[in-house]
C-alpha positions in Angstrom: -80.8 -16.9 124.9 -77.4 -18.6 125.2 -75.5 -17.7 128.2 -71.9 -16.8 126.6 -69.9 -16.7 130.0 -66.8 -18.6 130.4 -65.8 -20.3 133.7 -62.2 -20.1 134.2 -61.0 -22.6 137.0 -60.1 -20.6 140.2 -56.6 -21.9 140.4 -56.0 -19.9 136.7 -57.8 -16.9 138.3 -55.7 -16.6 141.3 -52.4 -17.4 139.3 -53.2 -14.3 136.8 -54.4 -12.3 139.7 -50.9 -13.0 141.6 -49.2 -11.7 138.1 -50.7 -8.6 138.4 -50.9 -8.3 142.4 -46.6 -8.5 142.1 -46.5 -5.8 139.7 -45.0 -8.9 136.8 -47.8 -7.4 134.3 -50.7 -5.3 134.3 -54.3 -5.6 133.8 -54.1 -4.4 130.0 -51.7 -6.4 129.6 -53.3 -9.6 131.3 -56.0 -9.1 129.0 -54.5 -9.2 125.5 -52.5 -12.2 126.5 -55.1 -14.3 127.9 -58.2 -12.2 126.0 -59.9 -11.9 129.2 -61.7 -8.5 128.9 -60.2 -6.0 131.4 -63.5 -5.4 133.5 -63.7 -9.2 133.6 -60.1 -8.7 135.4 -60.9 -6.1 137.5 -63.6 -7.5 139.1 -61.4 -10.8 139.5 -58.8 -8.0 141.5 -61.3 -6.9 143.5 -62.2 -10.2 144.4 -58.7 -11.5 145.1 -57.6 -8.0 147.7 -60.9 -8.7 149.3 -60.2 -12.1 150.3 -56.8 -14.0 148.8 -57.2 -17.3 150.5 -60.7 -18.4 148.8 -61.5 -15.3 146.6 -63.2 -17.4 143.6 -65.5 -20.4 145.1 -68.2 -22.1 142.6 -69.4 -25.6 141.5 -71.4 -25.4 145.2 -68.6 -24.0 147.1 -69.9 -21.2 149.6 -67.9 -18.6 151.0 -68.0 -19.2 155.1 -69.3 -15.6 155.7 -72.3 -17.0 153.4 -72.9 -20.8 154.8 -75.9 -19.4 157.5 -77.6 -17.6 154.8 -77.5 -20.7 152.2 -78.5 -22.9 155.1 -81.5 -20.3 156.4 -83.0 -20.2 152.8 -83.3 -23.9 152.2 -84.5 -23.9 155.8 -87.1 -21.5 155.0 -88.0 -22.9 151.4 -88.3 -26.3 152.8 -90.7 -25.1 155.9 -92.5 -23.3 152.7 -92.9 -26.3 151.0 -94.0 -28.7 154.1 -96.6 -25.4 155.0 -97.8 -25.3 151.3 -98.3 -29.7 151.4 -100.2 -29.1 154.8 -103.0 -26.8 153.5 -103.4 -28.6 150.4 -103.5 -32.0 152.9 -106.0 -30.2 155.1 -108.4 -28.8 152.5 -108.7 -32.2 150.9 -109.7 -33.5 154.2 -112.2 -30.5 154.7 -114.0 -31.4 151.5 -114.5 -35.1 152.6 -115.5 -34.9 155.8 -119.1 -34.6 154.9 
């Protein structure tokens, strides 16, 4: 399956989002000029009152609320992966003692 989604560079985002934040144009009308669908703008609203300074990070970028939780998971996949090396090290061994 081909993923169909369209990344829009945050800078574009935020501009149309300021449009319609100022009262310039609305959401129905955002979308027939840009033919962004109007859910698709929504959610980009949403996004932008939550948190105008960095509402749309990507490529990598973490929100700062989010940093611990990116760093605990490749904490814990990487102590998954040293635990899962072990036992396969220490079964080999176990075999070849004899």
């Amino acid at each position: 399956m081909v993923n169909k989604q369209k990344n829009y560079d945050p800078a574009y985002k935020i501009e149309i989002c300021k449009q319609i934040a100022t009262g310039q144009t609305s959401v129905a009308a955002m979308s027939r000029e840009t033919v962004v669908s109007e859910n698709t703008l929504h959610v980009w609203m949403k996004r932008y009152r939550e948190n105008n300074e960095t509402p749309f990070v990507g490529s990598g970028r973490v929100l700062p609320e989010n940093e611990e939780l990116v760093r605990l998971r490749k904490e814990n996949k990487d102590l998954h992966d040293e635990n899962f090396i072990l036992k396969k090290a220490a079964s080999y061994f176990a075999k070849n003692q004899n």
